[in-house]
Structures are given as structure tokens and as C-alpha cells.
C-alpha positions in Angstrom: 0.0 0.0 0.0 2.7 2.2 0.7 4.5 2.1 -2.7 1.6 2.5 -4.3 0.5 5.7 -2.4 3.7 7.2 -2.9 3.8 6.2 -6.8 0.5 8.0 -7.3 2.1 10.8 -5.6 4.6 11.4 -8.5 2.7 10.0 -11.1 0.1 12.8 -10.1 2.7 15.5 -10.3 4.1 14.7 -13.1 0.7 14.6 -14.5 0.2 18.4 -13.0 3.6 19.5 -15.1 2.9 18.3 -18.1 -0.7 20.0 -18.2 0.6 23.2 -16.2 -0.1 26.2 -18.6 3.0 27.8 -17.7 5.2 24.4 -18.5 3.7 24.5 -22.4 6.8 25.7 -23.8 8.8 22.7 -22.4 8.7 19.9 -24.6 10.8 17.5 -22.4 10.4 16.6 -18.6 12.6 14.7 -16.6 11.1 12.3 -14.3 14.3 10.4 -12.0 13.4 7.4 -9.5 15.9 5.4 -7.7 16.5 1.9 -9.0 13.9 -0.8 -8.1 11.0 1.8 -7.2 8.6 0.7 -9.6 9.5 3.1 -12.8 7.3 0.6 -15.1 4.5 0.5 -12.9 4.7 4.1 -12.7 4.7 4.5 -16.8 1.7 1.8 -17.0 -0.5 4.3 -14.1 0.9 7.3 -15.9 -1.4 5.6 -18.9 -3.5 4.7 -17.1 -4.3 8.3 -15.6 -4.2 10.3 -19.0 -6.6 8.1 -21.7 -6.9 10.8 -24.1 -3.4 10.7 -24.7 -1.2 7.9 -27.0 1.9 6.8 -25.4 5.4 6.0 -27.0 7.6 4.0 -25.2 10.8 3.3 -25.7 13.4 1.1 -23.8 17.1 0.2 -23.9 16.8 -2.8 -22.8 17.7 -5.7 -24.9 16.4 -9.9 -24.7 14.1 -10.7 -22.4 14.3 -7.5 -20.3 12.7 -5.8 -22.9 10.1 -8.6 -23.5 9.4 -8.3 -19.2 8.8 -4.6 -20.1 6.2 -5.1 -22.4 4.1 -8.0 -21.1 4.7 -5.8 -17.9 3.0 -2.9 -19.4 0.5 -5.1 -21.5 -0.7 -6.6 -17.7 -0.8 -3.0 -16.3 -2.6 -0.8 -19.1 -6.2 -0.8 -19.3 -6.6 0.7 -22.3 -5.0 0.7 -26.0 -3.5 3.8 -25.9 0.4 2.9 -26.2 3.2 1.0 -27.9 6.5 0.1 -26.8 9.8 -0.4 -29.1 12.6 -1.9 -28.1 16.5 -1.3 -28.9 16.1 -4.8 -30.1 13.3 -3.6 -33.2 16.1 -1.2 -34.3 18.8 -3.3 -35.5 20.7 -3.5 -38.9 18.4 -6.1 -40.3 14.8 -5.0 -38.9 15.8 -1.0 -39.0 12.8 1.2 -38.2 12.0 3.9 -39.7 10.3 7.2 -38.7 7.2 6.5 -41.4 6.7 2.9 -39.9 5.8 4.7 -36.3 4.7 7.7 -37.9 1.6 5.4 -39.7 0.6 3.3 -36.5 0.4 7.0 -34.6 -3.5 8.1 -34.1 -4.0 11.4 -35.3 -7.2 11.9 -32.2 -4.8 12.0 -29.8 -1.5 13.7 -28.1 1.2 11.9 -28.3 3.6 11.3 -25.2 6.6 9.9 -25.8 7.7 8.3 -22.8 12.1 7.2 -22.6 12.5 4.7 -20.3 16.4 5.3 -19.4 16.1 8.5 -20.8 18.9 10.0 -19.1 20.9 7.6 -22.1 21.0 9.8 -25.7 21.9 7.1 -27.9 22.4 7.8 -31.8 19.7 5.0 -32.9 16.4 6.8 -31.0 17.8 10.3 -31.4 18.1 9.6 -35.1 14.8 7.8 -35.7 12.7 10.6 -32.9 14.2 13.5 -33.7 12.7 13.3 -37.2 9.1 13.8 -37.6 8.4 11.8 -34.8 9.8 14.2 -32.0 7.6 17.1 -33.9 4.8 15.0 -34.0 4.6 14.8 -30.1 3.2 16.6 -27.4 5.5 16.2 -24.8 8.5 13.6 -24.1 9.2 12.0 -20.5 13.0 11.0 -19.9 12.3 8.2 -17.1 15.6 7.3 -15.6 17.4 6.6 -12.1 20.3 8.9 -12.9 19.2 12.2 -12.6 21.2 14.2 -15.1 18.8 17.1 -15.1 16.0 19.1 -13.4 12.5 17.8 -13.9 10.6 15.6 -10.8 12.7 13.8 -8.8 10.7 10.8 -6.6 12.1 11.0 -2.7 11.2 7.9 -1.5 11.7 7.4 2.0 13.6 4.6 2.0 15.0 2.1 -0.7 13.2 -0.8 -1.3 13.1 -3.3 -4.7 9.9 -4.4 -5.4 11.5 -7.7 -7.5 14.4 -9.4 -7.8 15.9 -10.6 -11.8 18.2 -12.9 -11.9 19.3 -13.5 -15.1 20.9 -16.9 -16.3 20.7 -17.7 -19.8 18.7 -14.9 -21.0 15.5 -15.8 -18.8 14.5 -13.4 -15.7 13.4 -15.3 -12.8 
């Protein structure tokens, strides 16, 4: 109960910046929560909370981390209103580009795109966002436990890891 209550704490104020009149000139907000505090449970309530908007989600993580990530976020969404893409869809032989995100984008609805490790610029999403896709969007969330720059920063109370991976042979236990 806890977690939960303090997780709707920041998901709620991040909500308040990204709809705060004064804030519409900033594209990109930072929002920076130690490791293990729940930053995908957050993202899927963050959803959740705003169902007028269309989230993009993108992750660095590769294998089955990735895969976790979106069956996580699958579980936790109630409604359609997001996709995730993996470092793994953007590889020399399966290379994404702008036009294939660009199509599968409503056009009824904001679009959030949401960076899980955010604080990371790596050439690959930079290159494929900051195309038409980075215009096309309403707002962009950097979600990271490095905080590199101001934006929300979650100050929970004490540490605490909701789950434990272990990873042996590319499966998470």
C-alpha cells in the first residue's frame, strides 16, 4: 500500500507538469526514481491516468528485459492507448523507420513519448525521434534513475526493490 500511495504521488505530479499552462513551452520533462521503485508501474498508471493521450515507449533494454517490459506494461494498461519499441526492433536487419511509427500513430490524440532510461542519448532513438516523430509529439518524458537534469525527482523514503531478476541464460526469474 505504501509504494503504491507514494507512486501516485509522482505520477500525479508529473501529470500536474505536463498539463501546467506555464510548463507549455517545455517539450521535455525529466522524471528520476531510484532503482527498483517501480519506474514501469509508474509508466503503466501514468497511462492509465491520461486516456486521451497515446503513449510511446521506448526502452534500452535488450532480450528478455525488454520482452518483461512489455508483457509488464501489457498486464498493467487498461486501455489501447500505447506501444513500446525496443532497442532490439532497431537493428541492422529489422531498422525502423520514422514513417513505420509515424503510420501506427493516431492522429485523435496527443502523443507522449515516454524514454524509459532516458537519461541515455543514444544515436539510434535520437536519429529515428528526432525526425518527424519528436515534432509530432506533445510532450517527451525522460524516465531514468540517474538524474542528469532538473524535472521531478521521486524521494522515497527509504530504498526498497519491489522484485528481484536474476538472469541466467537470458531468462529473468
Amino acid at each position: 500500500k505504501d509504494i503504491n500511495e507514494t507512486q501516485e504521488y509522482y505520477v500525479n505530479e508529473l501529470i500536474e507538469a505536463l498539463n501546467d499552462k506555464n510548463r507549455d513551452c517545455f517539450k521535455e520533462q525529466n522524471f528520476t526514481s531510484d532503482t527498483g521503485t517501480g519506474k514501469t508501474k509508474m509508466m503503466a498508471m501514468l497511462c492509465n491516468k491520461m486516456p486521451d493521450k497515446y503513449f510511446v515507449i521506448t526502452t534500452l533494454s535488450k532480450g528478455q528485459l525488454q520482452h518483461q517490459i512489455r508483457k509488464n506494461l501489457a498486464n498493467d494498461i487498461k486501455q489501447d492507448n500505447f506501444v513500446v519499441y525496443g532497442l532490439c526492433d532497431y537493428t541492422t536487419n529489422t531498422k525502423l523507420q520514422a514513417n513505420d511509427i509515424l503510420q501506427k500513430l493516431p492522429h485523435d490524440k496527443q502523443i507522449v513519448w515516454l524514454r524509459d532510461e532516458g537519461h541515455i542519448h543514444t544515436n539510434k532513438w535520437q536519429e529515428l525521434f528526432n525526425s518527424a516523430i519528436k515534432d509530432k509529439c506533445w510532450k517527451i518524458v525522460n524516465i531514468s534513475a540517474t538524474n542528469k537534469e532538473e524535472g521531478i525527482r521521486c524521494n522515497f523514503s527509504h530504498t526498497m526493490m519491489l522484485r528481484t531478476v536474476n538472469q541466467q541464460e537470458g531468462t529473468p526469474e
